[in-house]
Every structure is written in C-alpha cells, then in structure tokens.
C-alpha positions in Angstrom: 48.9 65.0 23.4 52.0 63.3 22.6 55.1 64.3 20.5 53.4 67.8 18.3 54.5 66.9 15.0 54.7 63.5 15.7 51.4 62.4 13.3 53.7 64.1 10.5 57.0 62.1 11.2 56.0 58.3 12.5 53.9 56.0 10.0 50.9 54.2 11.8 52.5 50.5 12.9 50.2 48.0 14.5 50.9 45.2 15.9 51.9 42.1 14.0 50.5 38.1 13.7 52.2 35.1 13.9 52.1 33.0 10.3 48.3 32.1 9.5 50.4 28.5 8.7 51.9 28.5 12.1 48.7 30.4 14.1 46.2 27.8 12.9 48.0 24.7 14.5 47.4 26.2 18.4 44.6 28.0 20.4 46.7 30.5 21.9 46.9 34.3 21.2 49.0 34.7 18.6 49.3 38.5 18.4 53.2 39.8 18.4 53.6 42.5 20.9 55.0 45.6 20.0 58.1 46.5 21.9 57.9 49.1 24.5 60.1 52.4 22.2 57.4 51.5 19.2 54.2 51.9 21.6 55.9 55.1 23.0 56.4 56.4 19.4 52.9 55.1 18.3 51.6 57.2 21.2 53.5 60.3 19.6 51.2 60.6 17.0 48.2 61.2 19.2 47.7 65.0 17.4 46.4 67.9 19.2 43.3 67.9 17.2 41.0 70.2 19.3 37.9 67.9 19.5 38.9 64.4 20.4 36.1 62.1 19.1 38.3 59.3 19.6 36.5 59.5 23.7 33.7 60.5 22.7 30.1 59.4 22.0 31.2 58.3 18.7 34.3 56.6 19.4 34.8 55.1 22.6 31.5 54.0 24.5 33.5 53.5 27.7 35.0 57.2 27.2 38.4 55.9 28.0 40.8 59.3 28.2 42.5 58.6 24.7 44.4 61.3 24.5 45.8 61.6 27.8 47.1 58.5 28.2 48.5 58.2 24.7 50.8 61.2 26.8 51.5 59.4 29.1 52.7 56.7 27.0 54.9 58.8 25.0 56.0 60.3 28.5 57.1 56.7 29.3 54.7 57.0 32.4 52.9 53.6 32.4 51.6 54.2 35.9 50.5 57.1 35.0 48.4 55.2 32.2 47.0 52.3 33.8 46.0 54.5 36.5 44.3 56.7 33.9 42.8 53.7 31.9 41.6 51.9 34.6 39.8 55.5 35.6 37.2 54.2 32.8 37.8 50.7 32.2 37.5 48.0 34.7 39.1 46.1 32.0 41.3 47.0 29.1 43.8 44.3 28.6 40.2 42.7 27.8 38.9 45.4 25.3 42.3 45.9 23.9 41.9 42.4 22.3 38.7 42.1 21.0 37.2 45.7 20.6 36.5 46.4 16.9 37.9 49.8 17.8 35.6 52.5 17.1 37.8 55.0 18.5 40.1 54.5 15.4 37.1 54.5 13.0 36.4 58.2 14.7 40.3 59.1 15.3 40.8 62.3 13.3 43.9 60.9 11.2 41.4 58.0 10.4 40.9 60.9 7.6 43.8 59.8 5.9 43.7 56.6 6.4 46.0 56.5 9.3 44.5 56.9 12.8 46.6 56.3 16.2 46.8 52.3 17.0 44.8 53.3 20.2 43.8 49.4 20.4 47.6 48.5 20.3 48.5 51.0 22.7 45.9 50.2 25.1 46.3 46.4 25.1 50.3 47.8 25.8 49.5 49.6 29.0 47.4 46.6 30.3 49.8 44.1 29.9 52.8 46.4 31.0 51.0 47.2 34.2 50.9 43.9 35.5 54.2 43.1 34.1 55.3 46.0 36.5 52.7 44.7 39.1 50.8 48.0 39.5 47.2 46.5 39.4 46.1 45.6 42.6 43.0 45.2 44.3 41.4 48.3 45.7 39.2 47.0 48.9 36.6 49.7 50.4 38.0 51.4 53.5 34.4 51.0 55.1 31.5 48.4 54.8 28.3 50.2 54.3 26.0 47.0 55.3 24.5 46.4 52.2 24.5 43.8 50.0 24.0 43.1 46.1 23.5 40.5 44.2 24.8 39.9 40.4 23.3 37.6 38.2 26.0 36.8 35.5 29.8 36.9 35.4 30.2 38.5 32.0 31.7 42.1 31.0 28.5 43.4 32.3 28.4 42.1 35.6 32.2 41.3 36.3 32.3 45.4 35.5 29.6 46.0 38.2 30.6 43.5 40.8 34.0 45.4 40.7 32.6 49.2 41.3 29.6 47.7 43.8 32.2 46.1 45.7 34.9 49.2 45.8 31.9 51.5 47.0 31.8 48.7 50.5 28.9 46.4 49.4 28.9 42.8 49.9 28.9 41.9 46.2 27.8 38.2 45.7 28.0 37.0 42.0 26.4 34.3 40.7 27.3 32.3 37.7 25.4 29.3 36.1 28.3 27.7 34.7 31.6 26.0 35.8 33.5 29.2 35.9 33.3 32.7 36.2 33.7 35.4 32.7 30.1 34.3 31.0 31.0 34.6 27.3 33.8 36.1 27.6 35.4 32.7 28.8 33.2 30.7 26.6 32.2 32.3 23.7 35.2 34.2 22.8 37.7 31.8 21.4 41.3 31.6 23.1 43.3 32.5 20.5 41.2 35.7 20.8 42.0 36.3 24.4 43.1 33.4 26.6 41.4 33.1 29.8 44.0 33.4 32.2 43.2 37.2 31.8 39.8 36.6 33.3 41.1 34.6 36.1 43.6 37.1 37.1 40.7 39.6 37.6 38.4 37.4 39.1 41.2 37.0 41.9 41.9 41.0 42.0 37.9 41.4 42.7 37.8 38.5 45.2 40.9 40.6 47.4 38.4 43.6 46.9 35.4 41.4 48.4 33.9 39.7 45.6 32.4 36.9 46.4 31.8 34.5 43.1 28.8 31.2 43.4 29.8 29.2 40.1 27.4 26.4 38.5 23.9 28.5 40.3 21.7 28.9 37.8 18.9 31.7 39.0 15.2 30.6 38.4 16.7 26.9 38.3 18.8 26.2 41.6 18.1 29.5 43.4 14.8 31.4 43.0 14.4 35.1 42.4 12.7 36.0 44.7 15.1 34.1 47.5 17.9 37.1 46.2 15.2 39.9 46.6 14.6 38.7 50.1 18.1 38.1 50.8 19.9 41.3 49.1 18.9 44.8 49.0 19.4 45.0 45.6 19.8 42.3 42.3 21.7 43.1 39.1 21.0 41.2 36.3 23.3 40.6 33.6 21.9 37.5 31.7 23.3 38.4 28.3 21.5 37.8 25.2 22.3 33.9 24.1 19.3 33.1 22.2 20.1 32.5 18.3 18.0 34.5 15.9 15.7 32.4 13.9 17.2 32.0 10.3 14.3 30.1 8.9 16.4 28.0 6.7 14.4 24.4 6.2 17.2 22.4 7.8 15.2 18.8 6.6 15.9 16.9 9.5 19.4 16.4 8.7 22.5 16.2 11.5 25.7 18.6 11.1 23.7 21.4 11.4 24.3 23.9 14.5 24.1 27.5 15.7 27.2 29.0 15.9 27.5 29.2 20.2 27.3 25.7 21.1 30.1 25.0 18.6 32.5 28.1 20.3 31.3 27.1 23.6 32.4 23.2 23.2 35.5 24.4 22.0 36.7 26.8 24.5 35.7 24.0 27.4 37.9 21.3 25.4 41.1 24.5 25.9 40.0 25.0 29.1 40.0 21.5 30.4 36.0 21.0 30.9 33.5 18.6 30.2 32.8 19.1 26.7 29.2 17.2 26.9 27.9 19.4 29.3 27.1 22.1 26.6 23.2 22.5 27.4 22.1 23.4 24.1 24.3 20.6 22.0 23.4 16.9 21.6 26.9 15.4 20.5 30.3 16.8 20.2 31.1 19.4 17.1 34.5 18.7 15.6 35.4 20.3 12.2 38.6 18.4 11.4 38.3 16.9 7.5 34.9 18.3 7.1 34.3 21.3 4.6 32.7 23.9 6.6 30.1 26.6 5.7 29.6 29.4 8.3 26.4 31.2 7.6 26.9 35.2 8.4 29.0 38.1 8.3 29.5 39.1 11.8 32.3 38.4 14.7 30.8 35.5 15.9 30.6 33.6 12.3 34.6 34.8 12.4 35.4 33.2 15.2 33.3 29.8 14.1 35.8 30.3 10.8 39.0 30.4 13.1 37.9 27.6 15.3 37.4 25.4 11.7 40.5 25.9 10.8 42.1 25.3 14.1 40.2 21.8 13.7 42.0 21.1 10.9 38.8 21.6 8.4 39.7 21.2 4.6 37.5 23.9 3.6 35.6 27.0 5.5 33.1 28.9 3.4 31.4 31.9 4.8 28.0 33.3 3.3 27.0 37.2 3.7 23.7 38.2 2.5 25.3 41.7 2.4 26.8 42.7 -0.9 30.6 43.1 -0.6 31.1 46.6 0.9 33.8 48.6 -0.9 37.0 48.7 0.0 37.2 52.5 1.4 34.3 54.5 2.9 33.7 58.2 2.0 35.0 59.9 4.9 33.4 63.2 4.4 29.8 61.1 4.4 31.0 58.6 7.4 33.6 60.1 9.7 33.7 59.7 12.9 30.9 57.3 12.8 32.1 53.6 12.1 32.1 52.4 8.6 30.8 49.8 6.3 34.0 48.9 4.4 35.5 46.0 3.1 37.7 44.3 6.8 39.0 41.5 6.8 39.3 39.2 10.2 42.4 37.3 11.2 40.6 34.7 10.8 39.3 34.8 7.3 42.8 35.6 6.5 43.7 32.1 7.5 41.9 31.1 4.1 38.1 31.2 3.9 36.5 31.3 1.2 33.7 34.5 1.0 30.5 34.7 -1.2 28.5 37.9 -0.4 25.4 39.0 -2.1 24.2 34.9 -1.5 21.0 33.8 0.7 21.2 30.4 1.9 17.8 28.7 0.8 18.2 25.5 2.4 20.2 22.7 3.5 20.7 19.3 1.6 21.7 15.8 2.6 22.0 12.8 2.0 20.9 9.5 4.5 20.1 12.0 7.2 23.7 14.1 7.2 24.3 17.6 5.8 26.2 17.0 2.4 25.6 20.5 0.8 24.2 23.8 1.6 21.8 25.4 -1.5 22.4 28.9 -2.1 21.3 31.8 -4.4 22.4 35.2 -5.5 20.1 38.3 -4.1 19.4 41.6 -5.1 20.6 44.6 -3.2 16.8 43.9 -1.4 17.9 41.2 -0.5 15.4 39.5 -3.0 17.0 35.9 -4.7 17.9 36.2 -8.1 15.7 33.6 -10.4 18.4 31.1 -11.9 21.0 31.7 -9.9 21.0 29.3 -7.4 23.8 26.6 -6.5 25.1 24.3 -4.5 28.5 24.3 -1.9 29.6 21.1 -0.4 29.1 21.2 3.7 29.6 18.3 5.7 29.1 21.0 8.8 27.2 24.1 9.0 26.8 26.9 11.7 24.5 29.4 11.5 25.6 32.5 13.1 23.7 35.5 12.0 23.2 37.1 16.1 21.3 36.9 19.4 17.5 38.0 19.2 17.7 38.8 23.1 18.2 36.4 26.8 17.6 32.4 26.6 13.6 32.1 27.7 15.0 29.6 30.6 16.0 29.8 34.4 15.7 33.7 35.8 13.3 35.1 32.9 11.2 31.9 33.0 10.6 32.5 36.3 10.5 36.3 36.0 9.1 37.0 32.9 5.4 37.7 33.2 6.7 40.1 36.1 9.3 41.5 34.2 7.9 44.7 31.7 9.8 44.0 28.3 10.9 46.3 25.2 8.9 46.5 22.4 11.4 45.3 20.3 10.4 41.7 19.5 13.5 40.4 21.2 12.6 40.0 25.0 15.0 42.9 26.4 14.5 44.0 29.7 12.8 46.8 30.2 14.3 49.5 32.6 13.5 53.0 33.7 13.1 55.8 31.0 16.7 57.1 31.3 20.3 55.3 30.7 21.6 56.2 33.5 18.7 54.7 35.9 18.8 50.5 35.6 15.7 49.8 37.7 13.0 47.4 36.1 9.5 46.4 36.6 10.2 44.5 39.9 11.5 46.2 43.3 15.1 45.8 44.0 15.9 44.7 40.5 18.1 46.0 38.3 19.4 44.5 34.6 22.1 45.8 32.4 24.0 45.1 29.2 22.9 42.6 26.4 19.8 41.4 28.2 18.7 45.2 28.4 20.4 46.5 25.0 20.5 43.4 23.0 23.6 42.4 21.5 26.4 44.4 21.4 29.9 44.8 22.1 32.1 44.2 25.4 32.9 47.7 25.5 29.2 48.7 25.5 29.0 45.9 28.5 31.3 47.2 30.4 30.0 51.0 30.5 26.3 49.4 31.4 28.1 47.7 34.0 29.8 50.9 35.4 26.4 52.6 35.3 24.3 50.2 36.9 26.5 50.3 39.9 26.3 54.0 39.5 22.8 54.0 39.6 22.6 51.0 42.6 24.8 52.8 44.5 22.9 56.1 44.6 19.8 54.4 45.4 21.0 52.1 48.6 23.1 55.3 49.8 21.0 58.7 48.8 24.7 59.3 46.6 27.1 57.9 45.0 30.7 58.2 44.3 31.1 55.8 41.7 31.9 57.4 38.2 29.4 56.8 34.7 
C-alpha cells in the first residue's frame, strides 16, 4: 500500500484535457500528463483495504498487481513498477489510454465516490519507463525448435506473439493489412492513442524474435492449411469486425455507413495510407459541414462522434435506445461490479447532442442522399411509443451498435465448415471446454480473443492472449513457464 492515511488526506486528481475548442482542431492525444510528485501522491491513496478487488476478477481482467505497484509509485521506484506492470501486461501504456477502467468501478474508495486514479497511474509508469529507457526487449536464452504462427496483429495476438516468442519459439505473425496493431491502429482513433506506441512495441518484439508478414490475408493469399503444415502450432486472433444487423430500412439512399469503415478511413488518412483501400467502403467518408447522427451508445459510436467533430461537422447527434441511466449507481446493489451510470466520453463532451430512450425507425432522403433520420420515443421494453415519432436532420449516419462476431471472409471462409462454432448466433470459435485450454476443432489450431469471446475490451484481449500462449506452450513442450 502506499502512504496509510493517505486516502484520508489527498483528494482523487486525474488527469486533465486540453480545451474541447482547441482538442477538436488536431488528431493527436490530447490528454495533460500529470507531473511525476502528483502520480506519487495519487499512488498514496492506494488504502490497505484487506481484499483488493481492484486485481481481481471483478476489476482488472489482466490481474495487474494494483496495489503493489501503486507502492512502488509512492516509493518513487518506477523500475520497480514497470517491472511489476509488465509482470501482467504486455502492454499498459496501451490499456492505460483506453481501458474503461473497471478496476476503479471495483476500487474500494469507489464507495465514496473517489477511487485511486489507477488508469492515470498506470498510463504514468508506462510512459515514464521508456522515458527512463527501462523497456527492452527480452530475447529467449534458448531456441526450442518450434515454431507458431499468429493470425492477427491485434491486442490478442500482438500479446501472444510477445510470450510465444520470450518462451524460444519462432513466432511468425501475420497481418492482412498494411501495418501491424489490427484495430488497435485502425479502429481506435489517434487522438485516443496515437500509433507510434504500437510501433515502438512492434520493434521491442521484433529484437525478441518476432517476425511480422503485413498485407497476408489467411484463406486469401495464404491457405490454412499451408500454416498447419508449415508450423507446429496456429493462433488465431481474427477479432470480431462484422457489424450487427440493425435492421433499419436504409431505402437505398447514400450517406449511410457502419461505424468501422468510417474510423478505419480516418486513422489511414493520420497515418499516411491509401484511404480507398478500405475493403468494406465504396467512396471516401468526410463529415466536415454535414450534420451527423451516430446511431448507439457504446465506445465505438464515441469515437465516430470525436472523429465528426475533428471533421469539422456542424452538428453530431447520438441516439441510445437505452433510457438515460442515472447519474449515481447504488453502490451497496453494484459495487465492485461495473455500473450502469450516467458517463460521459471526451468526446461527447466536445458537444453532441444525446437523445436516449429513441429507436431509429428508418432513414429518409431525398434524390437518393440521407437528408434526415426518423426516430421514435420507446418504452422501457424498448417498445416505440405511438405518436411520438420525429425527424433529425442527417446528411451522414453511422450505425454503430457492436460486432456480431469475425468477418465470414478469408481464414473462416475457408475454415468454417471445419471449424466447431458457439452456439451463440454470432460465429465465435469454439475452443476446448475450459479457459485456460485454446485448442479448437482442427489439430494445431488455436483462437483467442474477440473471435473466441465476441466483442470485448483490450484488456480482456490481452489476458486471452497471455493464455493462449500459456496453453501453446504447455502443449509443444509437456510445460510451460509462461504466466496466465
């Protein structure tokens, strides 16, 4: 623990944004860092609270060691930290920017409103340890001779790659687009986390003996069953990129999108790319003068809000089906489980405009373009509301309501009558009965994060990640090393 009666004597201080006026005018991160005496004192008020739920199943799904390294912190030991951090987390200067934080829903000051700014302090140690330059890459003393494969550069298999390749594998990972991060690069917008962050781990795992094959789509340009002859074992780590259906009559008209393509055009245009060579869009999205509606309530419709407005978009509206949750949960019902509450993103604090309680019953146009999107109140079944219905100018519209499981193209195409799936109407992969054994229906193969869970968050990619390798690892060796 940190200082003893520190939770007493320092308020909770997080870290600060830069002007929504002057934030929305760049893609960059626009978070102010905290300097180092404030993280040390924000680590003080890590309490000895006897049963830390911050690490555990209800807080952290990566178990990071909260409470020790918020001592360490507060001991002004940041190699003592990273070194701690990193014992759990491939990547936390990654998690500590976009992590919604359940440890601080399940902190135990969170019952009073005031839990440690664990996401502040472990973005901190990140970026002070390679300030200090005490992240390096960890090569394997000794080769054992065998070699995986990893389809998919995301948190998953970026996390995987990493431990595979630190236990002496030959790690090969292969990416279908330009570069390596899957959505992490390109779905998460850059003033979210700028991508330099991927590449400087992408170079760390290439000194540990990462080997990374960008633009190879598997099932399109390489076969399965080439990397089952080829590799003693294949990871895969598709994600889950296919839209839910909304089932909103769209009547032919342009303007209309789901919400990825728009993201993924967006972070290419930052990152210097061919914006065109989107797969799934057929013209280039630009929001600038247009009035925007964003249908859903979730991260992703966020970050199509922030991109809008970054575009220069007159107006962003955002429709939830949900009714508006209340502003405080009822901690005695909730705690330490995360809560439905009223939050509000940075950006939809750059000025959107919220209607919750609203169903979107279809869109209207005029002369073949979106000119309005027609909308009703519901009842708390969800059920429309007779009479209630109205109309809010859209000249753009992105439907962003989350994944129903992996795109039905390249590696499940090919794999899919092979491959046994859940039974969840979303085309997971299914793997063996327990978490912590990632084999599937076909020998040597493996899958692990969104295209086994569904969708969910980086941190919950990164642990399958770690696992998987676990898991490959014991079964090429007869043991393993390599932490859960």
């Amino acid at each position: 623990m940190g200082k003893v009666t520190g939770f007493l004597e320092i308020d909770r201080q997080t870290q600060k944004y830069q002007p929504a006026s002057d934030r929305i005018r760049h893609f960059r991160e626009f978070v102010l860092p905290m300097p180092d005496q404030e993280i040390g004192r924000q680590a003080a008020r890590c309490m000895d609270c006897g049963v830390p739920f911050c690490h555990g199943p209800t807080g952290c799904p990566v178990h990071n060691q909260i409470p020790d390294w918020n001592d360490l912190v507060y001991a002004d030991d940041w190699e003592g930290a990273i070194r701690n951090l990193h014992s759990t987390n491939n990547f936390p200067e990654f998690t500590g920017r976009i992590c919604p934080a359940p440890c601080e829903e399940a902190c135990t000051l969170n019952l009073e409103d005031m839990p440690v700014s664990i996401k502040t302090i472990e973005q901190a140690i990140a970026d002070k340890a390679f300030k200090l330059g005490l992240v390096h890459s960890q090569p394997a003393k000794t080769a054992t001779g065998r070699r995986v494969a990893v389809i998919g550069s995301g948190p998953t298999g970026m996390a995987a790659a990493q431990q595979l390749g630190r236990a002496g594998h030959e790690v090969h990972v292969f990416e279908r687009e330009t570069r390596p991060g899957g959505l992490l690069r390109y779905g998460i917008p850059d003033f979210k986390m700028e991508k330099h962050l991927i590449d400087r781990r992408v170079e760390q795992m290439k000194g540990e003996g990462v080997t990374f094959f960008c633009g190879v789509e598997i099932g399109v340009d390489k076969k399965l069953e080439e990397l089952t002859a080829e590799y003693d074992a294949v990871l895969y780590c598709g994600g889950a990129e296919r839209p839910r259906e909304a089932g909103i009559p769209t009547n032919g008209l342009s303007g209309i999108y789901d919400a990825m393509p728009y993201l993924v055009q967006q972070n290419r245009r930052v990152g210097g790319e061919n914006v065109q060579s989107v797969a799934w869009a057929s013209s280039e999205i630009w929001a600038g003068a247009k009035h925007v509606v964003v249908v859903g309530g979730g991260d992703t419709a966020s970050d199509c809000v922030g991109t809008a407005f970054r575009q220069g978009a007159v107006k962003v509206t955002q429709l939830d089906i949900r009714p508006q949750p209340p502003k405080t949960e009822n901690k005695l019902e909730v705690w330490p489980y995360w809560a439905t509450k009223m939050r509000v993103s940075s950006s939809q604090a750059e000025g959107a405009n919220r209607e919750f309680q609203v169903a979107t019953l279809e869109f209207i146009g005029e002369d073949g373009h979106l000119t309005g999107v027609k909308c009703c109140e519901v009842d708390d079944r969800r059920k429309p509301v007779p009479g209630t219905e109205f109309v809010i100018r859209a000249d753009l519209a992105f439907i962003a309501i989350g994944f129903a499981g992996p795109l039905e193209r390249g590696f499940m195409a090919e794999a899919g009558d092979k491959l046994a799936k859940k039974a969840d109407n979303r085309g997971n992969v299914s793997v063996a009965a327990t978490d912590k054994d990632y084999r599937t229906s076909i020998d040597k193969l493996y899958a692990a994060g969104d295209v086994r869970r569904g969708q969910s968050l980086v941190v919950w990619a990164i642990r399958e990640g770690r696992q998987a390798a676990h898991a490959i690892d014991r079964d090429l060796m007869g043991m393993t090393t390599l932490p859960l």
